[in-house]
Backbone as CSV, one residue per row, in Angstrom:
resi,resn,N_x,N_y,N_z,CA_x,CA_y,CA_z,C_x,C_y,C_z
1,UNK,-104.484,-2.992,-57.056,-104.103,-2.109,-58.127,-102.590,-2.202,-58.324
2,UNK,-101.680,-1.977,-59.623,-100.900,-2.913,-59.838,-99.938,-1.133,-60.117
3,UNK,-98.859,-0.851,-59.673,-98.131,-0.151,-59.441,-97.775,0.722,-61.294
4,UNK,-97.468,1.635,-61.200,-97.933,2.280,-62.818,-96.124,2.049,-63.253
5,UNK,-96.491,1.357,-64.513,-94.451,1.217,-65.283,-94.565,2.589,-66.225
6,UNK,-93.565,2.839,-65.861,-92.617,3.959,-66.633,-91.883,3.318,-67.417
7,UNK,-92.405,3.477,-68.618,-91.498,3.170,-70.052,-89.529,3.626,-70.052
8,UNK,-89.924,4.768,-69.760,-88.472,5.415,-69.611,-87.447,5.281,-68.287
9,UNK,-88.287,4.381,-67.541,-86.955,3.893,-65.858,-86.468,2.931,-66.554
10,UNK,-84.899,3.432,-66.670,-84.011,1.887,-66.878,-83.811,1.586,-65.616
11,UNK,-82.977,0.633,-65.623,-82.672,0.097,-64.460,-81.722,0.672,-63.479
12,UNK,-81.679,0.190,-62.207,-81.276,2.034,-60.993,-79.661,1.104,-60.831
13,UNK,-78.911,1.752,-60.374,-77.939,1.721,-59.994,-77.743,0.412,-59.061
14,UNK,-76.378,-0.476,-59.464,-76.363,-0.892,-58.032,-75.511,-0.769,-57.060
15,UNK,-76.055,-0.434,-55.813,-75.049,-0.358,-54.891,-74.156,-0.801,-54.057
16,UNK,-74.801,-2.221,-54.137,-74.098,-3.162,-53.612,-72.550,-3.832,-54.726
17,UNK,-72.645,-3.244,-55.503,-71.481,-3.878,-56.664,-69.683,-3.589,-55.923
18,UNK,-69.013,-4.517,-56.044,-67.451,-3.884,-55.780,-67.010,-2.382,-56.086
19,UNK,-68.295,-2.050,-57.433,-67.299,-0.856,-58.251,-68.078,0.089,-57.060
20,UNK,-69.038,-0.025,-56.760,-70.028,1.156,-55.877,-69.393,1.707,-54.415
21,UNK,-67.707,0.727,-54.381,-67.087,1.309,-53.101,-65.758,1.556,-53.187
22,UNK,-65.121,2.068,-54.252,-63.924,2.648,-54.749,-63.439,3.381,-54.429
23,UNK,-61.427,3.241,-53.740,-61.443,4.768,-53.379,-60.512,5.439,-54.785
24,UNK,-59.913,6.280,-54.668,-59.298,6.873,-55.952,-58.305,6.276,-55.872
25,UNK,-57.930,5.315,-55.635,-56.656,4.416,-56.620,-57.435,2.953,-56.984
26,UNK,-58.987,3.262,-57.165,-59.330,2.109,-57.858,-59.123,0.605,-57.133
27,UNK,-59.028,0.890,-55.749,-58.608,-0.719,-55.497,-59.981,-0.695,-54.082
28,UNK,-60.488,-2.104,-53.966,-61.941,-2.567,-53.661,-61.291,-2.074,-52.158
29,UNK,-62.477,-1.563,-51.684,-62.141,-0.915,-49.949,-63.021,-2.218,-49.434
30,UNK,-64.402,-2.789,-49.607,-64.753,-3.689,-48.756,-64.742,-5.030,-49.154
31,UNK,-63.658,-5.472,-48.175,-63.508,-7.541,-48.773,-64.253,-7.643,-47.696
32,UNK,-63.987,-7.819,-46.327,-64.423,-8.462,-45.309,-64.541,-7.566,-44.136
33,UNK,-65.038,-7.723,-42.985,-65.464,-6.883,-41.746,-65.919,-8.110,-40.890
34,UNK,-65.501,-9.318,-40.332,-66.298,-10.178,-39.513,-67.287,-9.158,-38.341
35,UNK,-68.450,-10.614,-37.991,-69.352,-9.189,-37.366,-68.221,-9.554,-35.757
36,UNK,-67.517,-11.099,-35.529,-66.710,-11.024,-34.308,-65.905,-9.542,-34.094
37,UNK,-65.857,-9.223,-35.420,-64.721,-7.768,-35.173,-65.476,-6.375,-34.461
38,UNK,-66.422,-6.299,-34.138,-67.254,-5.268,-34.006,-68.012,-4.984,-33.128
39,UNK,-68.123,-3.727,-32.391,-68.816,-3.719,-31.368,-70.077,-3.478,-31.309
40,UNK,-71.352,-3.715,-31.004,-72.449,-3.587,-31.361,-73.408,-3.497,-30.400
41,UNK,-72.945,-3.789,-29.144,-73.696,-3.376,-27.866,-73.493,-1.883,-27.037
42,UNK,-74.732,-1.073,-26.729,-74.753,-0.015,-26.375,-73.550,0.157,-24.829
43,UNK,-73.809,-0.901,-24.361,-72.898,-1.370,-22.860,-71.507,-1.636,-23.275
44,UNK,-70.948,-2.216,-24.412,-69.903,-2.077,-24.575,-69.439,-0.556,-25.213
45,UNK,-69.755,-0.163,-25.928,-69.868,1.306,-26.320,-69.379,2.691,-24.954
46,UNK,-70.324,1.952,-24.107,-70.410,3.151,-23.119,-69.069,2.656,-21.631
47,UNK,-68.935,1.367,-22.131,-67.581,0.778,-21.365,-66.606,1.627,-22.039
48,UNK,-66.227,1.329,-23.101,-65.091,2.279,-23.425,-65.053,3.322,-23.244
49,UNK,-65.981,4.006,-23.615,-65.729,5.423,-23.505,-65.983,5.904,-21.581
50,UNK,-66.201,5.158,-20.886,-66.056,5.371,-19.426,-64.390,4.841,-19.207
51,UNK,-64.212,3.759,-19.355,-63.248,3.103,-18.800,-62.162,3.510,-19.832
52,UNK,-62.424,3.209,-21.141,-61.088,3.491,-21.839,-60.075,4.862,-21.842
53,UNK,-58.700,4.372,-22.964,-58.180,5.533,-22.863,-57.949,6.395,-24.337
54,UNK,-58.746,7.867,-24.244,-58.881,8.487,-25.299,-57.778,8.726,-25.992
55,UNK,-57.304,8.696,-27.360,-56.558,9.106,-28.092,-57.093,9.792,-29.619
56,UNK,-56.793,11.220,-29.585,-56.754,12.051,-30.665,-56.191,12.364,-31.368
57,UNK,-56.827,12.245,-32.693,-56.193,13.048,-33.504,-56.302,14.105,-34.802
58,UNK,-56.003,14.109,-35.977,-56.758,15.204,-36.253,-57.986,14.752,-36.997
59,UNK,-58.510,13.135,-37.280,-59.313,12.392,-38.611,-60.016,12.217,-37.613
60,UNK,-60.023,11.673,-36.148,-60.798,10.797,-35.579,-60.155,11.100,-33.677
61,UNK,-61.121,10.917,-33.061,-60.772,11.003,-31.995,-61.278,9.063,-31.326
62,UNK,-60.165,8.454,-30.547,-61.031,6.731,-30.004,-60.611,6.382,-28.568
63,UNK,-61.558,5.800,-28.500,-61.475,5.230,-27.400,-60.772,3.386,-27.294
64,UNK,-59.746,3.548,-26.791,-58.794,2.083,-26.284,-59.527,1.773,-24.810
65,UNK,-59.884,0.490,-25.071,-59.939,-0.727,-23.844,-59.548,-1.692,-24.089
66,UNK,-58.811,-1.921,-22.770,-57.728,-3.278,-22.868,-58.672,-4.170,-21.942
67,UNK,-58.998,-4.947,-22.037,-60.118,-6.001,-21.468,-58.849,-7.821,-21.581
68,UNK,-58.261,-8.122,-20.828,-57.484,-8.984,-20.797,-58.210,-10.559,-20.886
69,UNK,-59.218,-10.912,-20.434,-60.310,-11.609,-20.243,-60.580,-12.163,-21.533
70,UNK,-61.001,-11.127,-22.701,-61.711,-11.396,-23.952,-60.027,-11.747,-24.984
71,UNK,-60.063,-12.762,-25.585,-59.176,-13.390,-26.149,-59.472,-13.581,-27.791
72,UNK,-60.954,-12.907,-28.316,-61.317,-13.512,-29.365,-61.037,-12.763,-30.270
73,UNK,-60.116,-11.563,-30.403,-59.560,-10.479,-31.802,-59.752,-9.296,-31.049
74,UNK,-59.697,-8.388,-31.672,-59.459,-6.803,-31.318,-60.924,-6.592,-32.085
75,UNK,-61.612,-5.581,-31.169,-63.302,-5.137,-31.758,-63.067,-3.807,-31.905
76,UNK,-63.357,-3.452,-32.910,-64.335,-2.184,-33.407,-65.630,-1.570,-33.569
77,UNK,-65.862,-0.339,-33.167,-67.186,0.386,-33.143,-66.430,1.674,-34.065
78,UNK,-67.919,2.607,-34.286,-67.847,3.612,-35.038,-69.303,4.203,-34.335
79,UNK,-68.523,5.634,-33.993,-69.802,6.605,-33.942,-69.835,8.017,-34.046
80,UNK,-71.022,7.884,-35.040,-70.844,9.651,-35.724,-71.748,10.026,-35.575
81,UNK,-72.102,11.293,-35.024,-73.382,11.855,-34.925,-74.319,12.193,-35.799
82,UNK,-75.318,12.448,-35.865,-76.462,13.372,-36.685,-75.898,14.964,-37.339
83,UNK,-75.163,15.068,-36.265,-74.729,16.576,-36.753,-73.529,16.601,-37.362
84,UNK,-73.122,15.755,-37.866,-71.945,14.895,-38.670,-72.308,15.465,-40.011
85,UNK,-73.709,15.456,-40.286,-73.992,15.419,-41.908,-75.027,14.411,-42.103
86,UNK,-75.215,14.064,-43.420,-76.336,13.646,-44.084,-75.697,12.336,-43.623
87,UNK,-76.870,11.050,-44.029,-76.574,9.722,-43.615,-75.356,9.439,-45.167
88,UNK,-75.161,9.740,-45.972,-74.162,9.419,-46.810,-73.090,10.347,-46.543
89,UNK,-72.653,10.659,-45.835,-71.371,11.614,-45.380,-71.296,10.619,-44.181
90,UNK,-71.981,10.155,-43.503,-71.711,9.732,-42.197,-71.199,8.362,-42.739
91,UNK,-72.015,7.494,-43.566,-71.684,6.095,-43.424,-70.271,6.564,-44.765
92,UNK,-70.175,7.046,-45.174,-69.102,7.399,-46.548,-67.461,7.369,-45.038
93,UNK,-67.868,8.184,-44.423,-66.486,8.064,-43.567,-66.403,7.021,-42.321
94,UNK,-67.289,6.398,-42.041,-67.421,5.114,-41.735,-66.438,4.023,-42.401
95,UNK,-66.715,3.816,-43.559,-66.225,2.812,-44.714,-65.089,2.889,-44.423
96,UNK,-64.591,4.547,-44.896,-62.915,4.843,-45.018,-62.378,4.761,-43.981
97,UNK,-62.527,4.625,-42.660,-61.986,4.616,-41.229,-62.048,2.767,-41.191
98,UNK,-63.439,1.914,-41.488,-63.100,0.982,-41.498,-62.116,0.168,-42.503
99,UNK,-62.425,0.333,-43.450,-61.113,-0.631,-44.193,-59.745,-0.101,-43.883
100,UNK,-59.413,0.893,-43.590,-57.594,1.664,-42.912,-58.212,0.655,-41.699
101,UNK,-58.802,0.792,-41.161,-58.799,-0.269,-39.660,-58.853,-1.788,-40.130
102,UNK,-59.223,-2.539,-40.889,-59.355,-3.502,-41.161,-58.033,-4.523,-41.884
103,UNK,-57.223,-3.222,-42.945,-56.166,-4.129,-42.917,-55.418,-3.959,-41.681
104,UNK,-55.029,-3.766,-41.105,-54.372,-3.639,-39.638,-54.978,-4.635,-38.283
105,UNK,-56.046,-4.949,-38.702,-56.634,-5.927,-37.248,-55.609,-7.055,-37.481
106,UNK,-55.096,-7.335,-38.380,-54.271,-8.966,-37.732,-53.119,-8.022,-37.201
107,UNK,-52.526,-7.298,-36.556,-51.644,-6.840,-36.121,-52.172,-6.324,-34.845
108,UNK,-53.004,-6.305,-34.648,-53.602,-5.299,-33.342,-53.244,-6.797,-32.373
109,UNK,-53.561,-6.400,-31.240,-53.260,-7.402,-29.798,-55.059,-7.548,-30.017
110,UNK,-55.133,-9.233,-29.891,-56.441,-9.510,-29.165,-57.675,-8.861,-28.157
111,UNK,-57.260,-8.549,-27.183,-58.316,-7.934,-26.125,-58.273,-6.593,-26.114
112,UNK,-58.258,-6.119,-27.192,-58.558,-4.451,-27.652,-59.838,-4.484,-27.914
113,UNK,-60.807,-3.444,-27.679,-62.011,-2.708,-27.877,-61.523,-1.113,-28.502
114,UNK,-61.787,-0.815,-29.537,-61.438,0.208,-30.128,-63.203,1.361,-30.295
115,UNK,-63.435,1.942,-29.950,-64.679,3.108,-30.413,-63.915,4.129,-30.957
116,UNK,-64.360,4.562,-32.123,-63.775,5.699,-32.926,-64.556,6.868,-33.732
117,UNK,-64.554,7.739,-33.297,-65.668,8.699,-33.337,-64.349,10.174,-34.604
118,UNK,-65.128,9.777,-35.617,-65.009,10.538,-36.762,-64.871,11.836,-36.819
119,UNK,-63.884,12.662,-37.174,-64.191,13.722,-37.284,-64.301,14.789,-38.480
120,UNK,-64.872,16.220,-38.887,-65.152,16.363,-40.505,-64.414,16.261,-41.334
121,UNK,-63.108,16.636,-40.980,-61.571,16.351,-42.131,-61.723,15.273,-42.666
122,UNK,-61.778,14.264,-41.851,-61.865,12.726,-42.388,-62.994,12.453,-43.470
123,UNK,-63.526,13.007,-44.238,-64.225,13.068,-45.136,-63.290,13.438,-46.637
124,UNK,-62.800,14.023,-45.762,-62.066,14.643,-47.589,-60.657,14.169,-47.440
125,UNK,-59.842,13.629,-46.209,-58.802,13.067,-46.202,-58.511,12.082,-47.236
126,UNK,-56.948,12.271,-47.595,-56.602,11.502,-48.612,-56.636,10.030,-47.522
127,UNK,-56.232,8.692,-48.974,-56.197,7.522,-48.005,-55.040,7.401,-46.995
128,UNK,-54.072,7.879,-47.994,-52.844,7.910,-46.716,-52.921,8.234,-45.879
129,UNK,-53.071,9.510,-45.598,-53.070,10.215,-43.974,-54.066,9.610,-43.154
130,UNK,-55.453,8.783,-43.608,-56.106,8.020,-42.654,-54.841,7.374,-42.298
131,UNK,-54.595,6.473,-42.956,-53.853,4.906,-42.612,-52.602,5.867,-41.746
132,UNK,-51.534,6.647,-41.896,-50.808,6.832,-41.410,-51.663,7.252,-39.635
133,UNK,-52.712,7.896,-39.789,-53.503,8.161,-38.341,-53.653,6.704,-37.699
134,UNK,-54.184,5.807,-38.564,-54.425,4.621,-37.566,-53.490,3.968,-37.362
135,UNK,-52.274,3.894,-38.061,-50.573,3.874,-37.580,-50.558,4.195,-36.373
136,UNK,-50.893,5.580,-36.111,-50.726,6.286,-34.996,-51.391,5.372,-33.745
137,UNK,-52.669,5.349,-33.993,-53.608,4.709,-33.397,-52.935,2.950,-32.862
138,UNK,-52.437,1.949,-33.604,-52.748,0.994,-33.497,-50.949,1.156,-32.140
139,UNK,-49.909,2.195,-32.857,-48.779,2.158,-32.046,-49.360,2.362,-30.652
140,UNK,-50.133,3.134,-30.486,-50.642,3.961,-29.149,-51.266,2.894,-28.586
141,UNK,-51.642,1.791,-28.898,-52.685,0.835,-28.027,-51.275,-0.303,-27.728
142,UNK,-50.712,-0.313,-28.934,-49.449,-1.429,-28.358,-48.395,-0.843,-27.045
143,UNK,-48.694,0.092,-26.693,-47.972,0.895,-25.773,-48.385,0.489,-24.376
144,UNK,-49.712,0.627,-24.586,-50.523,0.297,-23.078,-50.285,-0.763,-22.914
């Protein structure tokens, strides 16, 4: 049986388009994210946040590990809870934490592991004050 057409559905939105990830100065937030950049194992996840060293602030609270060994870029994770909000509040401040993190990885030191756990301000934060936070952030790891 062959699915019923609605005369009146135009066609849905797309989301995948450049324009579908805009922040308010109009300029494209996602070019690139290599998946090398990213942390994606539960064991690395739970390394940092055992071994690493926490730094807070008021957008985001993360976890720094300096792993001397791994030579292949500086990695990123992201983790926000359920009680964060709806899955579009969660992945919405995802985005904005990653691209402020993303132009900045060619500046970070290599054998960084970064986990960065979101917090609700960072939703309605302007772009600046992210980027000036991960300022904060990227000085604080060049320290160690």
């Amino acid at each position: 049986m062959a699915a019923p057409f609605f005369r009146d559905a135009g066609p849905k939105a797309a989301t995948n388009s450049p324009l579908a990830t805009r922040e308010l100065f109009g300029t494209p937030t996602s070019v690139g994210f290599p998946k090398t950049a990213r942390i994606l194992r539960a064991a690395d996840f739970r390394k940092a946040y055992n071994q690493g060293t926490r730094f807070t602030g008021r957008y985001f609270a993360a976890f720094c590990l300096r792993e001397p060994a791994r030579m292949d870029g500086p990695r990123l994770g992201f983790t926000v809870p359920r009680a964060f909000g709806k899955a579009v509040l969660r992945n919405r401040v995802k985005r904005r934490l990653r691209e402020a993190l993303r132009v900045r990885l060619p500046e970070m030191a290599p054998e960084w592991d970064i986990v960065i756990n979101p917090r609700r301000p960072a939703i309605a934060a302007p772009v600046e004050e992210l980027r000036r936070e991960v300022d904060r952030l990227v000085a604080q790891c060049r320290k160690q």
